[in-house]
Structure formats: C-alpha cells, structure tokens
N, C-alpha and C positions, 0 to 999 in steps of 0.2 A: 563727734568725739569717738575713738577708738582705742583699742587698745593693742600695741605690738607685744609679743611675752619672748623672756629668754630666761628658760631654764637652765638652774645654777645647779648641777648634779650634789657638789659638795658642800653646797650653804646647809644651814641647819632648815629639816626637813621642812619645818611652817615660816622660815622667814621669809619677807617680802619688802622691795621697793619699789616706787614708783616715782616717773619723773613726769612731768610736762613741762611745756613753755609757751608762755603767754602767745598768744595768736595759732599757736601750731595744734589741729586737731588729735597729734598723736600721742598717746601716754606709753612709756615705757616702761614694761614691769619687768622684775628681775625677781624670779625664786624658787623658793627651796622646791624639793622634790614631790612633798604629799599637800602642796598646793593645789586646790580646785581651781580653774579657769574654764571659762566660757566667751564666747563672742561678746557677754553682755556684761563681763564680770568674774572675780575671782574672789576665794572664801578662803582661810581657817579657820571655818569659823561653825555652831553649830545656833540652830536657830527653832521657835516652836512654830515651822512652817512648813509645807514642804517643801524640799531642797530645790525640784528641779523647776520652782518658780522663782526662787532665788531672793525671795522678798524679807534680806534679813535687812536691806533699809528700812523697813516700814516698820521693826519692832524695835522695843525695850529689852526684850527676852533674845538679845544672843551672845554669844561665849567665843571668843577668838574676834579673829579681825577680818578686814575685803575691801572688794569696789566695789561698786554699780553704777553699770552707765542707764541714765533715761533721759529722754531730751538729750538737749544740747549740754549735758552738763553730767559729771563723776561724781558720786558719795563714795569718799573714803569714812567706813565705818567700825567704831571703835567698841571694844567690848562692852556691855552691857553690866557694868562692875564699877569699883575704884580705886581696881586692885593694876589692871592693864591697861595702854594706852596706846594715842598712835604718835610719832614723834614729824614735826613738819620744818621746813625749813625753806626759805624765799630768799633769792638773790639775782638779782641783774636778769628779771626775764623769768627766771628758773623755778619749777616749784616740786619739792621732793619730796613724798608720803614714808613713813615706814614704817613697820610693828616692832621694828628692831632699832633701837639707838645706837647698835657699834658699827651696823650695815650703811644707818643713815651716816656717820661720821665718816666714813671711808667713801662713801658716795660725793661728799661734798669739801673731801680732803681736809677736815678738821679735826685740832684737839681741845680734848679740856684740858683746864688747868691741875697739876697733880699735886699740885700746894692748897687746893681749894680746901678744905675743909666740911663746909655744910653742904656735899652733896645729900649726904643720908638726910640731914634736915628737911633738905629739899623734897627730896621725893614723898619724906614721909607726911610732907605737908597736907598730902591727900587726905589723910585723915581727921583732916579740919574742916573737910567736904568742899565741895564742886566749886563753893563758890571764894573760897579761902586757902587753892592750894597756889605754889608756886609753877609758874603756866609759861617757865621757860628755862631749858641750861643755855650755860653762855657758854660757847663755844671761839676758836680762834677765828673760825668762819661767820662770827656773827653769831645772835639765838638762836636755837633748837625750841620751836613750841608745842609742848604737851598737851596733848589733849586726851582726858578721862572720859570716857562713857557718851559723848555725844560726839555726832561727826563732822565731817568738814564737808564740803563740797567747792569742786573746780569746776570753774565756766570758761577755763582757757583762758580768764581776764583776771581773775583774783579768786581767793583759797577762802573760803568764810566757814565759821562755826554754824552748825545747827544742830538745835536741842532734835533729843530723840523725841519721837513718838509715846507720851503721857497719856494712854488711856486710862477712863475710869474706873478702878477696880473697888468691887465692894466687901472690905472685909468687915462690918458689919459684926460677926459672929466667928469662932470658931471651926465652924462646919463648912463657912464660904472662904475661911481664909486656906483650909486644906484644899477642898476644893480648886484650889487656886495653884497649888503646891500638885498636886496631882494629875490635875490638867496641863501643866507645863511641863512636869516630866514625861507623861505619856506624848506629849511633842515634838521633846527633844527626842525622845526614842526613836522616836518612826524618823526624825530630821536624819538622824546619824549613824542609822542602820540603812539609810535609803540604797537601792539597788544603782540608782541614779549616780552615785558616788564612785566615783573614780578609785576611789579607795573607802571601802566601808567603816565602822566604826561601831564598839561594842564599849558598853560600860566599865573603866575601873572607878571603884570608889576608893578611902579611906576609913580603917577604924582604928580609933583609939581609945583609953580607958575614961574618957569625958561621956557627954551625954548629946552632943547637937551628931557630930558621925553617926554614932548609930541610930539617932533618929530619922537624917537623912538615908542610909542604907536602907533602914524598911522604909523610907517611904518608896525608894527607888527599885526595889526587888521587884514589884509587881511588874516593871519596865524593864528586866535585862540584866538588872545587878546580879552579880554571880559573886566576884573577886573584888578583893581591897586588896590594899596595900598600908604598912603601918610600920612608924620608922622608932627606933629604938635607940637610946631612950628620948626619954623626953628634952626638951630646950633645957628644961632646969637640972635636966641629970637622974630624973627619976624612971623608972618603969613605966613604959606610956603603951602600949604594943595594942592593948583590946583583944588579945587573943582568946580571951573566955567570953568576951560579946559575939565574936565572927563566931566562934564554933557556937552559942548559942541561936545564930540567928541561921545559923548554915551557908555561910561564907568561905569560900576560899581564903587564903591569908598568908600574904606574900610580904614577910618580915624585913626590912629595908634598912642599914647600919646606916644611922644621923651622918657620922664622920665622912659617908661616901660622897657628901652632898655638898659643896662648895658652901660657904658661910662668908666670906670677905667678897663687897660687892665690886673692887676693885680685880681683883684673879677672874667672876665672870664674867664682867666686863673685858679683860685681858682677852681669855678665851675665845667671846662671842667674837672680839676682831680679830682672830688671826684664822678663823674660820672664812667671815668675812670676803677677807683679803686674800687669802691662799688656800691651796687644797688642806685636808683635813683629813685624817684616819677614822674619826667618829662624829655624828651629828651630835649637839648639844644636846636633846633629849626632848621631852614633854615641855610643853605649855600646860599648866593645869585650870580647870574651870571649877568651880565649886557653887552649890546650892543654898542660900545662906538660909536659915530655918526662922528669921524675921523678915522672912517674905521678897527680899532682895536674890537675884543670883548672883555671885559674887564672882572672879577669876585670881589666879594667885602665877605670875610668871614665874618660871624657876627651873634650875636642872635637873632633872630628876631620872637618874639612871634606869635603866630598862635592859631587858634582857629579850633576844632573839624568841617568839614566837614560830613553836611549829618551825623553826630554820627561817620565820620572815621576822624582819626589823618591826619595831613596834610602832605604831603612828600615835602621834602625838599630839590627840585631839579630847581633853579630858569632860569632863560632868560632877560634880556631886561633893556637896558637903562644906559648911562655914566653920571654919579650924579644922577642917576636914577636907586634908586634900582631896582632890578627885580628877581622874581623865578616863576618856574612853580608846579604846587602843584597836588598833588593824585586825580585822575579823582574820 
C-alpha cells in the first residue's frame, strides 16, 4: 500500500481526500496546501508524540485528521473529539476518505437533498455520544458514513471501523487528573512547534468572560500561549470579549466581530464547495482544536477569519479550550 499525493494549491489549506480501489495498492490523496505528507503518511493533525514518528494512530490524544500506512494496510484517523470527523463513501470497487464533506461530494459527484430538513438534527446527533449518533448523510450517490473520534482502516479489500487506543488513565485525585492536563499540553507543544514540520505551529487560544478559557489559557501559558482571540458579542447578544481576564493574565487579545463568522450551515457548506470545485480568491480559514477542562480534548470545525502574519497566511492548526475556541497558527 502507497500513497500517490496531488497538491491542490487552491483547496482550503488542511483539506484532504483520499481514494482507493479494491485490489489496487495505490491510494490517491488530493490536498490543501499546509497538509503534512510523508512516504508513510499524511497529517492535519496535532498529536502528544513526536511528530517525526508520526505515531498519531496509536493515540487518543490528537486534534485534526491523516493517514498512516503500516503493514499491508491505511488508518484514516479521525480527531480525537465529537466535535470533528472523517466523511467515507464506497461504491462499485471505490473507497473515498475525507475531513471535508463538500470535497467528498464533489469527489463522488453527489448531492443532498435541499428540501431535507434534519440535517442540523443530524449532525447534532453527536451529542447523544459515540454510540447514539446518526452514522450517515444520504446523498444522491448513495450514504456518506461519519465517522467520530475512532478510525477506519483500508486493506485494499474493505474500509472497517476501529476503536482508538483506551489507555488507562488514573484520575484518581485532583492532582493526577492536572497532571494529566499538563502532561498533554506540554506534548502537544513540542508536537506543533516541531522543526520536523513542514510548516511549524504556535499556540492561539480563546478568552472569554466564562471561566473553562481562562482556565485552559493558564494551564496552557507555561507551553507557548501568548495570544487568544475572543469574538464579540456573545451567541445571546451579550458582552462576552474576556478582555479584563487576557490583560489580567497577560495575553495578547485579538477581538474578532461574531457577524464576521458564517452562522447558516447551508452558505458554509455552499462555500466549502465552490472552493472545492474551482479556483478561489481565499482559503476557508482555521480548523479549531480545543482542550476540554473535563479531561477530554475536544475539536470544534468552523470558519474562522484570520489575518496575514508578518505578510504570511495564517496555518490553520488550532489547540486549546472547551467553549473556548482555540488553534495554533504558522510560526
């Protein structure tokens, strides 16, 4: 098993597909620009390992998506959340992976239906947990099946589910369950600041006037947090910003207008496919990852405007925070 790659200059920076077909060792990947690839495997992904072993199949703990080839066999593996997922699709021989559901549509020349109604039902079903959500859209092409937080794996013969990696962790107390919190940030630090990286990656958080952000920003300072970001106002219309948490913690604080931000999942779905399918004037933006402060890391997809660093485009690899957004962005 192999992988052929074709670089899509104009997809949105972390999307990715992948095809194979039954009997044929060769997988065909297609993506964005600040995608990691290697002879062995490709990433958006960050992980509490180091990078350049590449071993984000073998954790619970990563944020983004990828492959990896070992043996005679492919883990497409999916965020470590219930927030992101990976979209799959099987027809006549053909098997298509993707982090992207408008990439995947267009890949397999399908629509939904635009009379449907319960998509939102649908997706949000996740929050009924792993074992209760809805685990496929219907597409003209046949299902589209979801998959949350565990991966799949291709043997050239057939696509199967596999649970991630359940170590035993002892939170026991207080002290082990930070511990635990502490330990996985200084991991993901060194994972996503690695030199190994094609493109490096530095902490953004989120702060707002709640209380789990700022608890995850201090836990995350001692690891590289500098800057959040914090969007104004709130979902219910209130004052949400944190700006007297960030200046008390000594944060940067990069104020971001709510309205800027797509709200109809319909317009970014629109959007996502006309990127897709044609050239494009701007990338869709950030993936964000988030740290959730009950012990879970959690990821949240979404569009999230950026602005030119230093004259470089921002990468769109997030970190930190449960109702707290967060991503780490191109050093």
């Amino acid at each position: 098993m192999h992988f052929r790659y074709t670089p899509v200059p104009d997809w949105p920076p972390l999307a990715w597909l992948a095809c194979g077909h039954r009997g044929d060792p060769t997988v065909e990947v297609f993506h964005g620009p600040d995608v990691e690839t290697t002879p062995d495997g490709f990433s958006e992904a960050v992980w509490d390992g180091e990078f350049a072993r590449a071993g984000f199949d073998e954790t619970d703990l990563v944020f983004g998506s990828g492959a990896r080839r070992r043996g005679g066999g492919v883990t497409f593996v999916s965020s470590g959340s219930t927030v992101d997922r990976l979209h799959s699709h099987e027809a006549a021989g053909r098997v298509c992976v993707a982090n992207s559901l408008a990439c995947l549509l267009v890949a397999i020349g399908a629509d939904v239906d635009p009379t449907y109604a319960g998509y939102y039902a649908d997706f949000k079903s996740i929050s009924d947990g792993l074992a209760r959500y809805a685990r496929s859209v219907a597409t003209s092409a046949g299902p589209v099946r979801l998959t949350y937080f565990h991966n799949l794996v291709w043997d050239g013969r057939a696509l199967r589910e596999r649970p991630k990696p359940a170590p035993h962790r002892d939170f026991g107390d207080f002290a082990a369950y930070r511990g635990f919190l502490e330990a996985s940030l200084a991991g993901l630090a060194q994972n996503l600041s690695s030199s190994d990286r094609a493109v490096p990656l530095r902490m953004l958080g989120t702060i707002s006037s709640g209380y789990d952000s700022p608890a995850v920003t201090v836990l995350a300072q001692p690891y590289g947090l500098q800057e959040a970001i914090a969007f104004e106002p709130s979902s219910s219309g209130a004052p949400d910003s944190g700006g007297a948490i960030a200046q008390a913690l000594g944060v940067r604080l990069r104020r971001l207008a709510r309205d800027r931000i797509p709200r109809r999942p319909d317009v970014e779905q629109a959007a996502a496919r006309r990127q897709c399918r044609h050239r494009a004037g701007r990338p869709i933006g950030a993936v964000p990852l988030r740290v959730s402060p009950v012990g879970g890391l959690h990821s949240s997809a979404g569009a999230v405007p950026g602005r030119p660093a230093n004259r470089r485009r921002e990468r769109a690899q997030p970190l930190v925070g449960d109702g707290a957004l967060g991503r780490a962005r191109r050093l």
